[in-house]
LUMMILO-320222 format. One record per residue (C-alpha): x, y, z; residue in one letter. Coordinates in nm, 3 decimals. Layout:
REM residues N
       u       v       w residuo
       X       Y       Z       a
...
END
This chain:
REM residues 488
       u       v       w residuo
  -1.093  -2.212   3.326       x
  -0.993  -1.870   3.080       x
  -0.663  -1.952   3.172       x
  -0.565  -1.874   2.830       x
  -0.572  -1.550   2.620       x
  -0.790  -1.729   2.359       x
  -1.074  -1.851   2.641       x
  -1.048  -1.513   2.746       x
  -1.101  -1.330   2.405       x
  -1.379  -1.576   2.315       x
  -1.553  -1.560   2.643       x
  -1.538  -1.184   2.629       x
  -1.645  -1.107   2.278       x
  -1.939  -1.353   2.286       x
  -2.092  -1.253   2.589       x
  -2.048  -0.892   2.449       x
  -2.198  -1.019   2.108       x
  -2.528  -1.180   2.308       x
  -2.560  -0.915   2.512       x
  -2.598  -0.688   2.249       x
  -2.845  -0.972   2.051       x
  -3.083  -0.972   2.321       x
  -3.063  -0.594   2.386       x
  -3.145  -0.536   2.027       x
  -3.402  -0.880   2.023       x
  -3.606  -0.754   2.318       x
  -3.565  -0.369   2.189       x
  -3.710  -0.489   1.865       x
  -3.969  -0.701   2.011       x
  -4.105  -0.416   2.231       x
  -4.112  -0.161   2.032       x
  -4.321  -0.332   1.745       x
  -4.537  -0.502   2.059       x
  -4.618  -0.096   2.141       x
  -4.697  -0.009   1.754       x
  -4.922  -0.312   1.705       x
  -5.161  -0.227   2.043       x
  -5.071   0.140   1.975       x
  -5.216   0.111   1.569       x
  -5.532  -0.133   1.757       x
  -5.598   0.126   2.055       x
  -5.614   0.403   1.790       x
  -5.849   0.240   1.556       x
  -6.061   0.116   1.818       x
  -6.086   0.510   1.940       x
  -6.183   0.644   1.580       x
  -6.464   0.331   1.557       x
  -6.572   0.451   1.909       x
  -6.533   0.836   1.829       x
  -6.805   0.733   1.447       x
  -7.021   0.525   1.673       x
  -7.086   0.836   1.922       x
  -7.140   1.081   1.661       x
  -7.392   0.800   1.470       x
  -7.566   0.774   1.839       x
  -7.635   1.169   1.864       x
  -7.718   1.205   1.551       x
  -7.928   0.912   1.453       x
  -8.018   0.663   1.718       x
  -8.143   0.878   1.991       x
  -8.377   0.957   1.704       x
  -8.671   0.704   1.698       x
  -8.733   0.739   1.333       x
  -8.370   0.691   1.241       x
  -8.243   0.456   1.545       x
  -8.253   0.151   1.330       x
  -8.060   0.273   1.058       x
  -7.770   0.375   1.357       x
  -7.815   0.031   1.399       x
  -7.723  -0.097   1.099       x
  -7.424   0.139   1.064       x
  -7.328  -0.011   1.448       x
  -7.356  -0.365   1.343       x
  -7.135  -0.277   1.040       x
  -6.889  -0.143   1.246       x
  -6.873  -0.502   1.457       x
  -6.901  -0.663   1.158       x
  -6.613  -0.504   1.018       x
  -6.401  -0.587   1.362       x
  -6.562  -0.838   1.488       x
  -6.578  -0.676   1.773       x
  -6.858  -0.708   2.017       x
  -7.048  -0.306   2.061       x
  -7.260  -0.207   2.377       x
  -7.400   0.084   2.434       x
  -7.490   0.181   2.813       x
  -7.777   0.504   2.865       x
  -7.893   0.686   3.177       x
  -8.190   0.742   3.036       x
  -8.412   0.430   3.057       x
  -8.614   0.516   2.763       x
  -8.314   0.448   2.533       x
  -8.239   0.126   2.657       x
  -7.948  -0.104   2.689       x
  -7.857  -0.239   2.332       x
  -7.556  -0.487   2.284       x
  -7.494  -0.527   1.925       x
  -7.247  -0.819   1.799       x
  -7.153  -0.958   1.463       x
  -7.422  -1.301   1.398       x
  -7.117  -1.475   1.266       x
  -6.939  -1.434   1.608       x
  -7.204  -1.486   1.866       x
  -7.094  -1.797   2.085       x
  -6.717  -1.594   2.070       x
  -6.900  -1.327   2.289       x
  -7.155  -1.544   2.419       x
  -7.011  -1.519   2.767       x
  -6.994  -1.191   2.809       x
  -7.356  -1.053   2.893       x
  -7.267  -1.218   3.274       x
  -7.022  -0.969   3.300       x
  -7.133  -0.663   3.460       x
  -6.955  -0.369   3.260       x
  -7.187  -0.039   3.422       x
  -6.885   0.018   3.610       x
  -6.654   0.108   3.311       x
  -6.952   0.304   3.127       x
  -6.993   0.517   3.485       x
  -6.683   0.604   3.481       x
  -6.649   0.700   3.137       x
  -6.991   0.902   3.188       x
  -6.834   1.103   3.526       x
  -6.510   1.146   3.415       x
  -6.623   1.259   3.061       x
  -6.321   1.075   2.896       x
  -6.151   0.763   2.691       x
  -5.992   0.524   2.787       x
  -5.917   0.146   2.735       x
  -5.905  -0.166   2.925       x
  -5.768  -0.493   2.887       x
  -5.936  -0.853   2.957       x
  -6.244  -0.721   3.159       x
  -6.388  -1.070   3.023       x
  -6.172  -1.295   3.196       x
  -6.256  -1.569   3.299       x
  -6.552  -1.590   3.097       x
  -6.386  -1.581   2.775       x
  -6.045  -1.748   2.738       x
  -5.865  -1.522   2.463       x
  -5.733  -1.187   2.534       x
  -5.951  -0.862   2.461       x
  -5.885  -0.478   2.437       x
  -6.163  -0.280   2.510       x
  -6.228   0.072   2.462       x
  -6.456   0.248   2.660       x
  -6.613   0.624   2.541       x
  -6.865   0.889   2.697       x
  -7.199   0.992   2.467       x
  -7.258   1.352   2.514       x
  -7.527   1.556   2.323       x
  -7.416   1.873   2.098       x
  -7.481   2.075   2.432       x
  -7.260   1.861   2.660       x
  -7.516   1.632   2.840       x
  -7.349   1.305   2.873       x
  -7.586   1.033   2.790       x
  -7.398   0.734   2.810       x
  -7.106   0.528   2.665       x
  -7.015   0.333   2.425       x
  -6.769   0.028   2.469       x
  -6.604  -0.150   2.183       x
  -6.412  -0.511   2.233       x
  -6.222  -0.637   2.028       x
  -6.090  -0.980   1.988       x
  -5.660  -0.943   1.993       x
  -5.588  -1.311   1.975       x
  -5.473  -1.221   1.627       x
  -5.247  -0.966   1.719       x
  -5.136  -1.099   1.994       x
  -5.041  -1.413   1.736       x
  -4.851  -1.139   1.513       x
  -4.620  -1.021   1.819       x
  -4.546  -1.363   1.910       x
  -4.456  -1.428   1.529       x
  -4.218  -1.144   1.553       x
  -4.089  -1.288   1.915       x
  -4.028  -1.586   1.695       x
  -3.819  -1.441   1.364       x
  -3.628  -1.229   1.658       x
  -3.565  -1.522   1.860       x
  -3.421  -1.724   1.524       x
  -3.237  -1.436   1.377       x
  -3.058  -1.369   1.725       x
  -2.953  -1.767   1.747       x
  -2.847  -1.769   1.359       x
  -2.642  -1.400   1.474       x
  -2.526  -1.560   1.796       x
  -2.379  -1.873   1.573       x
  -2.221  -1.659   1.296       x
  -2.080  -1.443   1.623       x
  -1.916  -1.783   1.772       x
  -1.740  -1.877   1.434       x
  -1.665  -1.513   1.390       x
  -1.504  -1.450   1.727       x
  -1.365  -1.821   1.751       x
  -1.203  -1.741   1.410       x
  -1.102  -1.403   1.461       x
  -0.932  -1.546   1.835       x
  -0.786  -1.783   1.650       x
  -0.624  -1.538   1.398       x
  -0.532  -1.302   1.677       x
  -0.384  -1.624   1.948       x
  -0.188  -1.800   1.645       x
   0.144  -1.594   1.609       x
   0.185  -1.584   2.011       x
   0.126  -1.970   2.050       x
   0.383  -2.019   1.755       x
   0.595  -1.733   1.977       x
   0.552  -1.917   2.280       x
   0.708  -2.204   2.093       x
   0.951  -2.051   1.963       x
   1.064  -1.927   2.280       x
   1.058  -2.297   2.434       x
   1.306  -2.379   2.145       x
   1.527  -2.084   2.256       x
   1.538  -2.218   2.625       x
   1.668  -2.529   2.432       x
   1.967  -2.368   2.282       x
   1.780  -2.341   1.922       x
   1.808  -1.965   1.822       x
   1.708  -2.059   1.462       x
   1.344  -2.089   1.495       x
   1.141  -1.831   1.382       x
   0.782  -1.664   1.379       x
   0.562  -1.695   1.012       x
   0.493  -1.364   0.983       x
   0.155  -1.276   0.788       x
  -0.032  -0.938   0.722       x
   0.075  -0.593   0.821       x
  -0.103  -0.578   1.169       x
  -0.020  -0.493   1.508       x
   0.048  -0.873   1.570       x
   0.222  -0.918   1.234       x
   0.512  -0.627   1.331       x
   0.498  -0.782   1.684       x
   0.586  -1.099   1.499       x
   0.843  -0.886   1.277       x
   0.993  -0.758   1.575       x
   1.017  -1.122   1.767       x
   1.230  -1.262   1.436       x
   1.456  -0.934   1.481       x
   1.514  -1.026   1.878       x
   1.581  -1.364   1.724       x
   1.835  -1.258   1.436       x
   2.009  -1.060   1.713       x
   1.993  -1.357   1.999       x
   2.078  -1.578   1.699       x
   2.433  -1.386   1.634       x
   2.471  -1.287   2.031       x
   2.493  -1.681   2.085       x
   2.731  -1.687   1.818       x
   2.965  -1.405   1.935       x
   2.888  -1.584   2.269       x
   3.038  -1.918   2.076       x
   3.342  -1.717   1.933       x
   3.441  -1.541   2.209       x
   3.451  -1.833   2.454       x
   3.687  -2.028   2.133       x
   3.887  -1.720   2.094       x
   3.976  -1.686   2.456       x
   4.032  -2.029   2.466       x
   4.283  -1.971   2.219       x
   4.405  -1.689   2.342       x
   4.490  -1.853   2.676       x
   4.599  -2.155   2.598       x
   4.871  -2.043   2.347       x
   5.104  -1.821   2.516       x
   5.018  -2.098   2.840       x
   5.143  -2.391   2.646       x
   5.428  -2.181   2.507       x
   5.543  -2.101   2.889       x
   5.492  -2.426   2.976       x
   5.658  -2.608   2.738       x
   5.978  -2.359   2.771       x
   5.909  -2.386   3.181       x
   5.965  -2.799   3.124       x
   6.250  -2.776   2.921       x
   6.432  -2.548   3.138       x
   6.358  -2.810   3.411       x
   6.478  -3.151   3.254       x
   6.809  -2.954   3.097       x
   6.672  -2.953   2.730       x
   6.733  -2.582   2.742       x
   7.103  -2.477   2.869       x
   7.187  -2.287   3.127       x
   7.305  -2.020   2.891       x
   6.956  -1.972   2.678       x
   6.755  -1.911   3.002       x
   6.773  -1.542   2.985       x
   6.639  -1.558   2.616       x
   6.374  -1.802   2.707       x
   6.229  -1.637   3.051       x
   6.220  -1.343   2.832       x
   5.998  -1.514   2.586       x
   5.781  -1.608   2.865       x
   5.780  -1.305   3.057       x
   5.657  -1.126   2.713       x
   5.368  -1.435   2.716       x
   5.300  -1.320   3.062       x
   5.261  -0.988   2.987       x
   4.999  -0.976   2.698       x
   4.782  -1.254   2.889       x
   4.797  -0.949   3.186       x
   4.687  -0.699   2.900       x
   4.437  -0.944   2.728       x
   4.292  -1.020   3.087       x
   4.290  -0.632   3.130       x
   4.139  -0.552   2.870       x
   3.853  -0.828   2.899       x
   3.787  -0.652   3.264       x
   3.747  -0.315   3.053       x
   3.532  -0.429   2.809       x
   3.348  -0.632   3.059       x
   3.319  -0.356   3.297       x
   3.198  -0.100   3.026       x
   2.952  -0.348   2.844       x
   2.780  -0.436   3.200       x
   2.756  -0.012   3.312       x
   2.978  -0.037   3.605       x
   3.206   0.207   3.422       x
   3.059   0.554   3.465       x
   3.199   0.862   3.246       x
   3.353   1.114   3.461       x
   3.282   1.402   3.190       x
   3.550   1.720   3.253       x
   3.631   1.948   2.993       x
   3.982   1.898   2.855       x
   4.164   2.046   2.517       x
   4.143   1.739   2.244       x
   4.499   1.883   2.101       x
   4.657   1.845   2.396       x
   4.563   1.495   2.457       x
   4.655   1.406   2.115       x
   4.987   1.572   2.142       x
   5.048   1.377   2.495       x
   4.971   1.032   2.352       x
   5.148   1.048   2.048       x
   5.482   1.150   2.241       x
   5.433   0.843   2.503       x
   5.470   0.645   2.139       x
   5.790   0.766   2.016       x
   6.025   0.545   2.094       x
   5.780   0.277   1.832       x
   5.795   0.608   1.586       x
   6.140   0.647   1.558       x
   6.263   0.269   1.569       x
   6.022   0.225   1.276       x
   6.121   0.599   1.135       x
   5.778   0.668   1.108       x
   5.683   1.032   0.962       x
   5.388   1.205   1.196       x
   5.204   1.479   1.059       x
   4.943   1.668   1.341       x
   4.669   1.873   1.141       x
   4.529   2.030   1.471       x
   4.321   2.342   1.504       x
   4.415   2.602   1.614       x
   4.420   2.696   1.975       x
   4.291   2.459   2.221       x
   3.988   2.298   2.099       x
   3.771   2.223   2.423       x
   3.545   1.891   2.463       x
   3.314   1.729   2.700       x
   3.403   1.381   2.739       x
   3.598   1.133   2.993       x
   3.948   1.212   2.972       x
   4.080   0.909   3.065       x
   3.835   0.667   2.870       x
   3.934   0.939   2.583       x
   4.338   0.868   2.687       x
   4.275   0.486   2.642       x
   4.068   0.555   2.247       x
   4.354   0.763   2.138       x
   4.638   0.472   2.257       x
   4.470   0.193   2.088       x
   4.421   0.364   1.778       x
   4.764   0.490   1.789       x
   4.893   0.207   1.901       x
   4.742   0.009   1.617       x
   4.852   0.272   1.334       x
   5.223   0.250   1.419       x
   5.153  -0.123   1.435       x
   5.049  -0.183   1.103       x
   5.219   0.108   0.910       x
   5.479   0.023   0.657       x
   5.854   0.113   0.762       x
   5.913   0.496   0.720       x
   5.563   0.531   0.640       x
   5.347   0.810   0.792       x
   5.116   0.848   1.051       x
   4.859   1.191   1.056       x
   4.621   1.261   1.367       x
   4.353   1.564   1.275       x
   4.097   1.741   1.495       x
   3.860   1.945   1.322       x
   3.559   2.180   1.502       x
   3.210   2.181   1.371       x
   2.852   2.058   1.511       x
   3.099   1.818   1.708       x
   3.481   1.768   1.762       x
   3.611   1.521   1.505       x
   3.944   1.347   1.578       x
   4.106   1.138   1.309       x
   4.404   0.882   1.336       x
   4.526   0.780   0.938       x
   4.826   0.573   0.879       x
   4.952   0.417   0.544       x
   5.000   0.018   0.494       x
   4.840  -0.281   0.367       x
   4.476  -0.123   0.445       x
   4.162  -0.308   0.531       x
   3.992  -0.512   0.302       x
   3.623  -0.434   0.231       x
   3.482  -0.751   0.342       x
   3.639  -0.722   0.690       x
   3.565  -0.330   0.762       x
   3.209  -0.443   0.891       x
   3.415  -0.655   1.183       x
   3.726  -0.417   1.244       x
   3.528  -0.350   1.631       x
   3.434  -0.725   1.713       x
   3.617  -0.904   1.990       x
   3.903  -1.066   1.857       x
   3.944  -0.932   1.576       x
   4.307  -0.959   1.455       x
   4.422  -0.634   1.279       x
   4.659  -0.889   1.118       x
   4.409  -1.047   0.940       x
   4.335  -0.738   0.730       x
   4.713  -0.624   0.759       x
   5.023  -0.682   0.680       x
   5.172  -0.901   1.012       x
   5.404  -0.793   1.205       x
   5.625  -0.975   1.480       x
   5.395  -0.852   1.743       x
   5.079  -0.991   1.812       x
   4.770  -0.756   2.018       x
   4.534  -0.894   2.192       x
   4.224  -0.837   1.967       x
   4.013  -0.611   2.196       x
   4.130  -0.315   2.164       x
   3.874  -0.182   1.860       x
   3.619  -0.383   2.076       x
   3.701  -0.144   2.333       x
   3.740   0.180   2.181       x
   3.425   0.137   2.038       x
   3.243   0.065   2.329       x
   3.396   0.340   2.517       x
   3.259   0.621   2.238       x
   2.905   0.429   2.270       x
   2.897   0.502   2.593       x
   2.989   0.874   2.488       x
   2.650   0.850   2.285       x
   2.899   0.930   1.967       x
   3.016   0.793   1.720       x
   3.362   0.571   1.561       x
   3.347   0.529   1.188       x
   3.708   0.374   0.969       x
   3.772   0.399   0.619       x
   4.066   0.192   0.451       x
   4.089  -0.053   0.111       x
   4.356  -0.241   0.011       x
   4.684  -0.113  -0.007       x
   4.570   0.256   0.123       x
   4.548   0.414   0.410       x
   4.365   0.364   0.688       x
   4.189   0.620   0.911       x
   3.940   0.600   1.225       x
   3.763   0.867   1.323       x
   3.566   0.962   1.571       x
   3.297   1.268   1.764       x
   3.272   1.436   2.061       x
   3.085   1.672   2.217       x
   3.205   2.005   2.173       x
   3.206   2.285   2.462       x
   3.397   2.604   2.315       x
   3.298   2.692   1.969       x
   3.528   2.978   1.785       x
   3.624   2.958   1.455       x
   3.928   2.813   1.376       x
   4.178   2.714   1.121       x
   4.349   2.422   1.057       x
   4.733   2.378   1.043       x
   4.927   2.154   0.956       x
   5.252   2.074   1.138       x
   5.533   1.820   1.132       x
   5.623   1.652   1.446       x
END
């Protein structure tokens, strides 16, 4: 039971909802409960307060007492309310007074003694009221209000006491006990289709999510959230189809990099095998094995540099690859690299321009990770330019160190810049081919290993132009410099 967010959510918000309808329902209830006896007690006082004065100043009077009692029976009348009036001095009497049209209501009430009420009215000199001194003579509920008669000098000469009949009232709370009682149980049923359709609204998208998800365990990355409104759970939603776009193309890079190793592999393995076999049942002579185990020595050696650089990429990608930041000059490094190439310059008569600035231009970085970034894009420049074309490496100072690597060639079509970094990627495809053949990681790479800089790779190229990558790092000693070109 309230297993679920929904049964939760309901539970919760109608027990909050009832609470608060029978807070407010008995609130309600009481307080018009006090203003109805409140308004009754208060009337009942005045009537008492106009019967006292009317006793002073007309019945203790013998010529005027029975007009006082007239203007008492009125004043039953007008309730009808049953009137006594208790005296200490015997000569006055005891007088009850009662509406005619009411007798057998108040019939019962002469057997009850009340002197106790009007003595203590008469020694305590005060008012006060008192609730069903009739029962159980009289079966309906009564308020009676109980006052002292004192002379113009003070002398108390009795009390009066006034009861009134409250069935009525009584009738009028319960009424409004009623109406509060309804209006709370048509509240508490608007409150359940409320909350049950507001917990419905809010549980929807996660169910659907939770489905979604079960799909994904499945295999099925194309399933996908309806996403309604601009609420919390609506960009929650928004944000659950994003995970899926990216889980969506992550399984398909998954796909394509599993096929493109495949490839990879079993190429150059069926190549070395094939030759291997030949060699073995004397389709090959004797005299073509040195050009043969050199083909398959050169398969051997870029399946070692594609495993390598799958380790690399794998090792950077997972975090086991931490930066070893020192501060090294950019130029220099760029100067190095380019000379461990020149053998590939000068066989292809390659012209390098170096647009350095100048004096040493200090960064923060990994020099070795850096090392790698500047062979592979090196490396790929003098693989793809044109024969006695150029090849230009820049380093510029501003906010950041910018190092660029520009050759000329066939360029990069627009269409495949936005893939020039995934795995695989054959520069071949964009360029002109050339009898070698990388391994199609090592963009993959170099981008991952300025990510992990926390900078930033960026390439420009079209068709038939040239080509540049560039890239930022973080620089340590800021001077102003100039740039200069040189001719290498």
């Amino acid at each position: 039971m309230f297993k679920t967010l929904f049964s939760r959510m309901l539970v919760t918000y109608l027990a909050l909802v009832l609470g608060i309808l029978v807070f407010l329902g008995v609130t309600v209830s009481s307080v018009f409960r006090a203003q109805y006896v409140t308004e009754r007690e208060s009337e009942l006082e005045r009537e008492a307060a106009e019967i006292v004065d009317v006793v002073i100043h007309s019945y203790i009077k013998n010529e005027s007492r029975e007009t006082a009692k007239n203007q008492i029976r009125n004043s039953a009348r007008k309730y009808d309310a049953l009137i006594q009036l208790v005296f200490i001095d015997p000569s006055l009497g005891k007088v009850e007074f009662f509406e005619e049209q009411s007798r057998e209501k108040w019939e019962g009430c002469s057997l009850v003694d009340i002197s106790e009420y009007a003595e203590e009215a008469m020694i305590h000199g005060s008012v006060f009221v008192c609730r069903n001194i009739f029962k159980p003579h009289i079966q309906y509920s009564t308020i009676s209000v109980v006052s002292t008669i004192c002379d113009e000098w003070g002398n108390t000469l009795g009390a009066v006491l006034i009861h009134d009949d409250v069935t009525d009232m009584n009738a009028a709370i319960n009424d409004i006990y009623f109406d509060v009682g309804i209006i709370s149980l048509i509240a508490i049923l608007l409150a359940m289709l409320a909350v049950s359709y507001i917990t419905v609204i809010v549980t929807r998208p996660m169910s659907e999510m939770t489905a979604v998800v079960r799909r994904y365990t499945k295999g099925d990355f194309d399933a996908r959230v309806d996403v309604k409104g601009v609420d919390e759970v609506s960009r929650l939603g928004e944000n659950f189809n994003r995970m899926a776009n990216e889980l969506s193309r992550l399984e398909k890079t998954r796909k394509s990099f599993v096929a493109n190793v495949s490839h990879e592999l079993r190429s150059p393995l069926s190549s070395m095998r094939g030759f291997v076999e030949a060699m073995l049942d004397g389709t090959i002579e004797k005299e073509d094995y040195e050009k043969y185990l050199t083909i398959v020595l050169n398969e051997n050696k870029r399946m070692a540099e594609m495993v390598n650089d799958l380790l690399d990429l794998a090792r950077i990608e997972s975090g086991q690859s931490e930066l070893k930041r020192t501060v090294f000059d950019i130029n220099e490094l760029v100067i190095n690299t380019l000379l461990t190439f020149e053998p590939q310059i000068d066989r292809k008569r390659i012209e390098v321009r170096l647009e350095l600035c100048d004096g040493a231009l200090f960064v923060d970085a990994d020099e070795a990770r850096i090392t790698q970034v500047l062979h592979n894009l090196i490396h790929n420049a003098i693989k793809f330019s044109d024969e006695g074309g150029k090849l230009v490496a820049t380093t510029r100072a501003g906010d950041k160190a910018s190092v660029t690597v520009a050759n000329g060639g066939a360029g990069i079509s627009e269409e495949d810049l936005p893939f020039i970094f995934d795995r695989f990627y054959k520069a071949e495809k964009a360029h002109t081919p050339t009898s070698g053949s990388g391994t199609g990681l090592g963009l993959a790479i170099v981008k991952r290993i300025i990510d992990q800089h926390e900078e930033k790779i960026s390439v420009e190229s079209c068709l038939g132009g040239e080509t540049s990558f560039t890239f930022t790092l973080k620089l340590v000693h800021r001077q102003k410099r100039h740039q200069n070109a040189k001719k290498m």
